[in-house]
N, C-alpha and C positions, 0 to 999 in steps of 0.2 A: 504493500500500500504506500500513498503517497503522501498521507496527513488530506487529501480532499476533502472537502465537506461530506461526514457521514451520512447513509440518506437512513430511512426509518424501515424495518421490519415490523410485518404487522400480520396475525391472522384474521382470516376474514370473518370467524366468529367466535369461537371461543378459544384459550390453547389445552383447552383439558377435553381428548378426545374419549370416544369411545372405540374398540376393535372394527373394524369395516367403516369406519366413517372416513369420507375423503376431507383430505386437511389440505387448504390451499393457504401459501403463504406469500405477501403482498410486501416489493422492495419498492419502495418511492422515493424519489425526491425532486427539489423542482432546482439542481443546478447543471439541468440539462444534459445528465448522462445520458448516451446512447445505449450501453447494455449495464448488465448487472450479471452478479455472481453469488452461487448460495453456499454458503458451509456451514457443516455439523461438528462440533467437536466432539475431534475423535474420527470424524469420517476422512473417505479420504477422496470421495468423488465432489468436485465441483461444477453443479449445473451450472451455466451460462444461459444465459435468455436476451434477446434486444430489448430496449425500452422504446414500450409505449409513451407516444410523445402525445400528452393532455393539454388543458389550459391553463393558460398565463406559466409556459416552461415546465409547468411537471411532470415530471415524467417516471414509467413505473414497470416493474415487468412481474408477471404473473407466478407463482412456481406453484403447479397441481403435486402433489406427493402422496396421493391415499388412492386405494386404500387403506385404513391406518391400522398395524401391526406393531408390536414391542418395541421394532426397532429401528420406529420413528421418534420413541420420547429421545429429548437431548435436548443440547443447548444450540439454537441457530442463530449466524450474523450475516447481514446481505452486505454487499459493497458495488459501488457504481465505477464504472471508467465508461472513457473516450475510446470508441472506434480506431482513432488515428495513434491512441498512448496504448500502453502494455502497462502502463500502472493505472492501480486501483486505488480508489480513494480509501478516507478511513472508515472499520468496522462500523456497522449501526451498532446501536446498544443492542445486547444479546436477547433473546427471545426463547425461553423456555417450552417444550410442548409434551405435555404429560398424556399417559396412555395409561387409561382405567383395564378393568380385568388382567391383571397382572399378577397379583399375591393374591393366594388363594384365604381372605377373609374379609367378612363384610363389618365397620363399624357402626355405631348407632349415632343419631342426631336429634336430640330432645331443644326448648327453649323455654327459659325463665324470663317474666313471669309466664308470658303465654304466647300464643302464634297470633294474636291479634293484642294491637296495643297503641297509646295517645303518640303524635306527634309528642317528640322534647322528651319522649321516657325514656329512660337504661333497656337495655334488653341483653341476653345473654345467651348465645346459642351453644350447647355442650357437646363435644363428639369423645362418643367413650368405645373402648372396646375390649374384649377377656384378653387378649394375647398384645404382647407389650408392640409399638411404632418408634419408631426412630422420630417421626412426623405426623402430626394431622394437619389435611389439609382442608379448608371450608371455600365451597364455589360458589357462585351464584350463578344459576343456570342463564342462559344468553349474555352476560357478563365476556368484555373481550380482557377487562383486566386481568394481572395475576393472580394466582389464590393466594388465601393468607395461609401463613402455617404457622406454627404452636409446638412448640417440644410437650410431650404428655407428661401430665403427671401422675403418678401411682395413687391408685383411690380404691383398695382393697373392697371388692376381691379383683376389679380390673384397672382400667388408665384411661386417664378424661384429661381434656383440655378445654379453658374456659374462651369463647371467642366472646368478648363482650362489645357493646355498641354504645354508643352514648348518645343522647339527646338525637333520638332518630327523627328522619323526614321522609317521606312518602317515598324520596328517591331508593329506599332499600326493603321496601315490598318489592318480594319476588320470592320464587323456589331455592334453596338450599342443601346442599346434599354432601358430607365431608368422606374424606380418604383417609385410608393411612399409607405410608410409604416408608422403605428402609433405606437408611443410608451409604449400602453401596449400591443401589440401582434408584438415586434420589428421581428419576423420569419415569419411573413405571409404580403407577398406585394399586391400589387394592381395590375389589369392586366396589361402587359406592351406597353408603347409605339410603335409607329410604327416604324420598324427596320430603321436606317441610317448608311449606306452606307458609310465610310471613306476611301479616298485612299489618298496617300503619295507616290506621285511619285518623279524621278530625285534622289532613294535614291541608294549609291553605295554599291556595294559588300564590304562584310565584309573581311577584312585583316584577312594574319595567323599572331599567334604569335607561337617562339619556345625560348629555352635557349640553349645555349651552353659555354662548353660542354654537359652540360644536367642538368638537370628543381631540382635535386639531389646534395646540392654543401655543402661541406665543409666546416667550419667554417674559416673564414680567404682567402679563396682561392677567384678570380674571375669568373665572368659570365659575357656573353651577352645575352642580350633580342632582338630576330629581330623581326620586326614587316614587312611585306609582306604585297602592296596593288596593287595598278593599276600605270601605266605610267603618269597618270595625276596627282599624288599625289604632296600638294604644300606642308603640315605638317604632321606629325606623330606626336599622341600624346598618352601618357601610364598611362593608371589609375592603382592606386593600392587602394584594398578594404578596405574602412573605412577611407579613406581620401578623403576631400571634395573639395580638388583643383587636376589638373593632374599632377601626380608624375614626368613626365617628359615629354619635348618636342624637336625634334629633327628635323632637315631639312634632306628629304631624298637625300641616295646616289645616285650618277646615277649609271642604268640609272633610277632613280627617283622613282621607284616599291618598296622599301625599304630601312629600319632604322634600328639602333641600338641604342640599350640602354646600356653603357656599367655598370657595376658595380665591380669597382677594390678591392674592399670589400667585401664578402658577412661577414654579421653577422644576426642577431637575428630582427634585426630594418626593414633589405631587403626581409624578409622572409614573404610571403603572398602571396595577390592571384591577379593576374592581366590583366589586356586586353587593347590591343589599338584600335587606331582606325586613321584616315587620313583627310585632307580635299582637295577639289579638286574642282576649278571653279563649279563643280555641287551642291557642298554641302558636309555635312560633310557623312561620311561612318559609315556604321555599326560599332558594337563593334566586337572586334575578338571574339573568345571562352573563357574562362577563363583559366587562366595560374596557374597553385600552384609550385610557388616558394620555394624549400624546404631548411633551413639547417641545416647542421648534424653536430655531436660531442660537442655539448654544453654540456650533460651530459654524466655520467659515461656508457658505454655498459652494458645490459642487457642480459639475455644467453641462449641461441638458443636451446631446445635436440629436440630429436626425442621421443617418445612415440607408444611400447614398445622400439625399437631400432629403428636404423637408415637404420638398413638393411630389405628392404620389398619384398615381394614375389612380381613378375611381374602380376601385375593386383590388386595387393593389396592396402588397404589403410594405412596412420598413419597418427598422430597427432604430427604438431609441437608447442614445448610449447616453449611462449618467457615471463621471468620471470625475475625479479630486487627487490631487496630491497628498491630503492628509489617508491617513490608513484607515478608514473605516472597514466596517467589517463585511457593512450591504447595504443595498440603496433601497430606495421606497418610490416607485415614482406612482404620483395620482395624475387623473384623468378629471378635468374638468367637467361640471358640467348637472344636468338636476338632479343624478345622484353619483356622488363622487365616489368614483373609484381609485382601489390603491393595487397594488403590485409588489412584492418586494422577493428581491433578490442576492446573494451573497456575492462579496465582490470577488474579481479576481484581479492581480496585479500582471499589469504587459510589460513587454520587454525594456520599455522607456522609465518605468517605476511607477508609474499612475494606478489609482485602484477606480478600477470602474466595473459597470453590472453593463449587460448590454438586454433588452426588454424587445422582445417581436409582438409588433401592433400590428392589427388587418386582420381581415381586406376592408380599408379605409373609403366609407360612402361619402357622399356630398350631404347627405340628409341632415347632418348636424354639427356644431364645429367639434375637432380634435384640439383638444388645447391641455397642454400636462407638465409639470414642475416634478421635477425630484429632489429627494434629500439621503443624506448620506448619516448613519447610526454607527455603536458600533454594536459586537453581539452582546455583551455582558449589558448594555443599558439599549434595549430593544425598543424603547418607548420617547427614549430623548434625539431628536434629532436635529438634523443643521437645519442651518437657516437656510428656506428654498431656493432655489436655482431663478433663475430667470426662464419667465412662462415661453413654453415655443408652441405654436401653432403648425400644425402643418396645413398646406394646401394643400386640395385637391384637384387634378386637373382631369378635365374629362376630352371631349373629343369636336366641340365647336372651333370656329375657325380662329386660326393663330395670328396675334397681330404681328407686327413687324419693329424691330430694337434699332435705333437709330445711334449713333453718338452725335454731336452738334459739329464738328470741325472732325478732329481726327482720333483714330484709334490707338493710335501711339504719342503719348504723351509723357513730358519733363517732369519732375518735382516739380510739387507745388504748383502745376496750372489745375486750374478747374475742370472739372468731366462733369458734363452733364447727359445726361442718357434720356430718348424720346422713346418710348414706347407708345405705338400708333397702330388706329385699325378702324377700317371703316364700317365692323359689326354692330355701332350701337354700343361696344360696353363703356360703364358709366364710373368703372374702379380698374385698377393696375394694380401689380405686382412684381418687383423684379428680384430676381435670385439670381448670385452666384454660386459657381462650380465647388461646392466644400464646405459654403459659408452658411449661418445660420440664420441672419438676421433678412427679415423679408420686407423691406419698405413697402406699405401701400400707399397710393395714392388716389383720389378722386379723380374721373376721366374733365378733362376742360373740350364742352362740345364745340367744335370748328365746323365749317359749312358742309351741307350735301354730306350729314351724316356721319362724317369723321371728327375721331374724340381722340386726345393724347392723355398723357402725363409725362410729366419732365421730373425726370430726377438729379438733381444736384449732388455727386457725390464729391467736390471736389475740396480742398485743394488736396491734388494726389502724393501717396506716398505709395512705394512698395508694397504694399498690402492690399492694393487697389488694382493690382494687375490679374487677371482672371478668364474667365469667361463666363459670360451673362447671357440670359434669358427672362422674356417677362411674360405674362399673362392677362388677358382678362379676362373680367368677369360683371355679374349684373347685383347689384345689391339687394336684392330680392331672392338673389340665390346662394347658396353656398361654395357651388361650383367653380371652377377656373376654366376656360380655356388652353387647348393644346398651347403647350408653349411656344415662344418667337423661332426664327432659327436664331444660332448662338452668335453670339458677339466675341469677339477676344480683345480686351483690354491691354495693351502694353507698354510698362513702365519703364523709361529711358535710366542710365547712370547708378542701374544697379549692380554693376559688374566693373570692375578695376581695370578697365582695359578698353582703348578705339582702337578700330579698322582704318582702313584710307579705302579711299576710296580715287578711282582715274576713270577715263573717259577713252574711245577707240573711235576712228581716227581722232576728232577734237571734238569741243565742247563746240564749236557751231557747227553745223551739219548742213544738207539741201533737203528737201523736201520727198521722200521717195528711196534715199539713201540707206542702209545699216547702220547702225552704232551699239556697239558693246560699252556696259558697265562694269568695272572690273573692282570688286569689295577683297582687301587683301587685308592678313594681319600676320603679324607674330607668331602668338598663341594657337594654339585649335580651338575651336567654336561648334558646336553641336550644328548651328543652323547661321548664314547671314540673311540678314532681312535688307530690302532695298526700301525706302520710304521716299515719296515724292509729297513732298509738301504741301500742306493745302488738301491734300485727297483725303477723302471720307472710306477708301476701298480699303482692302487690308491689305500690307504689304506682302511682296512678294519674298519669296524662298527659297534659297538653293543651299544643300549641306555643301560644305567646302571639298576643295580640291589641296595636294598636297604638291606643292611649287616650291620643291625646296630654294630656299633657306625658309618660304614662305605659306601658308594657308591663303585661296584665295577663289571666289566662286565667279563665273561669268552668267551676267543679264545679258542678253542679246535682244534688242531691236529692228525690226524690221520692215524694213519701207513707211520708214517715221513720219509722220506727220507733226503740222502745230501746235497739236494737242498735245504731244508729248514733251511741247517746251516746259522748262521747270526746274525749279531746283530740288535737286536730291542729295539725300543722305542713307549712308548704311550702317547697321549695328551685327551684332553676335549677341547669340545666344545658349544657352545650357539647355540640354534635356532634361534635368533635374528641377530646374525653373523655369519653364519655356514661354511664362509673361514677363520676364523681367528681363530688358535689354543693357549692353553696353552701352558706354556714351559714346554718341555717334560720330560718325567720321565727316572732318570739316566738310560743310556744305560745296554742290559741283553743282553749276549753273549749265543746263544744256537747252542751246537755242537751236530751232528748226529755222530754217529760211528760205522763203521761196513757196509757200503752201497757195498756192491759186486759190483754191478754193475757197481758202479765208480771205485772200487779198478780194478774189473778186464780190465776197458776199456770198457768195452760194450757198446751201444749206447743206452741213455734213447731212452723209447718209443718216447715224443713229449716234443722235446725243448722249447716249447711254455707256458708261465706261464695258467694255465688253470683255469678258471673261478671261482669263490668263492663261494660256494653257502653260505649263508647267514640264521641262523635260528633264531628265537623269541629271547629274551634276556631269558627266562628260559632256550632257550635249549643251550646258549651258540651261539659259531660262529664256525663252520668247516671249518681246511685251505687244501683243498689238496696237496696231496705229490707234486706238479707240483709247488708249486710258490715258486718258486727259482729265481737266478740271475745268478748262476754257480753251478757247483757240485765239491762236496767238497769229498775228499775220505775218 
């Protein structure tokens, strides 16, 4: 084993069989083992099974073992691993399974005072028998707990053991029936006694408990605990877990059905798990249900993204991952929304040192928002956690038509100039949304309606830094819906001066040309560069691309031109880049001014064929890069 998170062993109804009954025994847990493994101590075969993969990550594998014979009583531990690992995590706690008709004698089971008796009374159930046990053991039939056992003691002329009960509640009406066993075969009992019959009457309905404002509280802020019972209630009283007096006691309000607990504090001390209960001329009342009193912002927030993005197709799935430097032990992430959901998971540490839980949501509809914050605990204090993350929403994107991602000037930009991003579409939507590639944060904005149907948003992300270089996409959508729109096609942002190093840049034959002629651009450096990029100034297009060529002493790519036109007058510059960071460019190589001359068609006025910058076709780095006569910004005469 590895030290993993143990998962839990459990039978599926009682662990005290009888001969021929099938015992099936149940390995779960929810830190997304894929299989599990069974052992007996003492055995030496180990089943293997895959895990059943349930909800919100749990996961669990089946093991059938009956029918049941001698030598199946023992001690069992399950253990979970990874498919991809050879290690197993750590044991579950062990699980006992006892097997009745084994010793050939039957003992007897009587009760003091009687087999029926008040809520809050003693009771005392006796298992006696003529021939001496090592063990009595007492069950209560459908009970998945363990039995209780008793060393006997000598009570001439045989050997009894006292099981007593204190201040009972309805919860221990049921059948009864004790064993004896020896202590070198402690897994195989004797047949059992004749079943008794206990009832516990006059017991009252159990009280609700709730918190308000809610069960989720703040460090520093207040709660109340109400506790809800019957009209006859005289006390209300409130256990909290691991304390062995009642945390609190309170006289109910009229009209008399309920109490409060108040707490003008919460901190770290109030935080646990709790239940009340009442008492009333009949006796005392049930416990309520268990209460987890939670509270937040004791540590530092931990940070919420989505995996791959935040934006998912309608019916799709993602992975939210909730991550911190500090070592917690597991995250808790909730789900917004009319009834709040929680999720929690054990962390695990990656190779970087971060402790994070990763959480699989879907298939994500448009019908309602997804909106969810996590916090980071550790396991010894399950109930105190950090202070929440920052809320992420994911979008939803479904399949109406995709607007179009603009930038205002150029795609490749200096420190520190402004970027501003147009996302545009002439569907009518009335909201935007733009995401980058990785990133988490989803600016929306309201659509501004322009003529003949078409609506924008502008988004201002500037002044730029390194961290703004990327690639983008937006969406719309209608405020009446929850939906998004197919996304734009993608943008790539590129941030100049983030790499220690210029190219140069030259011209073939020269910087003025005729009209109709060739000219090559020739980006040279030093260093090696993943990629050079050619940038013409003033253009909205993306730049163009060629991986370099090896000229010793030098690295160096060819743009080729051909049968230039005016359009392609302009001053240009080229940069290098990293495959490791391929928005972020070097500072660029001094500006080269290339002049066409001679273009008729601009001298004479005539109308280029299509205004339109026209596609680039792109060839091998031996063959160079072809720019067509078309990518231009203007015509130049």
């Amino acid at each position: 084993p590895d030290g993993g998170q143990k998962p839990s062993l459990l039978t599926q109804h009682s662990p005290v069989l009888d001969p021929g009954e099938k015992l099936t025994l149940l390995c779960h847990s929810d830190s997304g083992y894929d299989r599990f493994a069974l052992s007996k101590e003492g055995g030496q075969d180990l089943p293997q099974l895959p895990g059943q993969q349930l909800q919100a990550g749990l996961s669990q594998a089946t093991f059938l073992l009956g029918p049941v014979s001698g030598s199946h009583g023992g001690r069992y531990r399950c253990y979970g691993g990874h498919r991809l690992s050879s290690e197993w995590s750590a044991p579950s706690d062990p699980l006992d399974i006892l097997v009745t008709g084994q010793l050939p004698a039957t003992p007897s089971l009587s009760v003091q005072p009687g087999p029926t008796v008040s809520s809050g009374e003693n009771v005392t159930l006796l298992c006696q028998s003529w021939i001496q046990w090592d063990t009595f053991l007492l069950v209560k039939e459908g009970a998945a707990d363990a039995p209780l056992r008793l060393r006997p003691e000598s009570r001439a002329p045989g050997f009894q053991a006292e099981f007593s009960m204190r201040a009972v509640t309805s919860a221990l009406t049921g059948t009864y029936r004790c064993y004896g066993s020896q202590g070198s075969s402690p897994y195989l009992l004797s047949w059992p006694s004749a079943p008794l019959a206990l009832v516990v009457s006059g017991t009252l309905p159990k009280p609700t408990l709730w918190a308000e404002p809610a069960s989720v509280v703040p460090w520093g802020r207040p709660v109340t605990l109400w506790c809800e019972g019957t009209l006859e209630a005289q006390e209300y009283r409130l256990d909290k877990e691991g304390s062995s007096v009642p945390w609190d006691r309170q006289i109910p309000l009229e009209p008399r059905n309920k109490a409060k607990f108040p707490i003008p504090i919460m901190s770290e001390h109030q935080a646990g798990q709790y239940q009340c209960y009442y008492h009333s001329p009949a006796g005392w009342s049930e416990h309520s249900d268990p209460l987890e009193l939670v509270v937040t912002r004791f540590y530092s927030k931990p940070r919420l993204s989505a995996l791959p993005s935040p934006v998912v197709t309608s019916g799709g799935n993602v992975t939210l991952q909730c991550g911190s430097w500090q070592g917690f032990g597991q995250f808790v992430l909730t789900k917004e929304g009319g009834h709040k959901l929680t999720w929690t998971l054990d962390s695990q540490q990656d190779p970087s040192g971060q402790f994070q839980a990763q959480f699989p949501v879907g298939p994500v509809t448009p019908s309602h928002r997804w909106t969810f914050t996590c916090y980071g605990s550790y396991r010894r204090t399950p109930q105190v956690w950090s202070e929440p993350s920052d809320p992420l929403e994911l979008l939803v994107s479904g399949l109406s038509r995709k607007p179009s991602l603009l930038t205002q000037h150029s795609p490749v930009l200096d420190p520190g100039e402004n970027l501003t991003l147009l996302c545009r579409s002439d569907s009518g939507y009335d909201r935007f949304a733009l995401s980058k590639e990785g990133g988490q944060d989803l600016p929306q904005l309201p659509g501004q309606q322009l003529q003949a149907g078409l609506s924008q948003a502008t988004f201002l992300l500037g002044p730029v830094s390194g961290s703004h270089g990327g690639r983008y996409r937006c969406y719309g959508g209608h405020r009446l819906s929850s939906e998004w729109s197919a996304p734009s096609d993608p943008l790539d942002i590129l941030v100049t001066g983030q790499l220690p190093a210029t190219p140069s840049l030259s011209v073939q034959p020269g910087p003025t040309v005729s009209s109709g002629e060739n000219v090559t651009l020739l980006c040279q450096s030093w260093i090696q560069w993943d990629t050079f990029l050619l940038v013409k100034e003033g253009a909205a297009d993306a730049p163009l691309r060629l991986r370099p060529e090896s000229r010793a002493p030098e690295f160096q790519a060819e743009f080729s031109m051909r049968a230039v036109t005016s359009a392609l007058t302009g001053t240009y510059r080229c940069y290098g880049s990293q495959g490791s960071s391929p928005y972020l460019l070097s500072w660029p190589s001094a500006p080269l001014a290339l002049v066409i001359s001679g273009d008729c068609s601009a001298v004479s006025g005539r109308p280029v064929a299509d205004p339109r910058p026209e596609r680039i076709k792109q060839h091998s780095p031996e063959q160079g890069a072809t720019l067509g006569s078309g990518w231009r910004t203007a015509a130049v005469g």
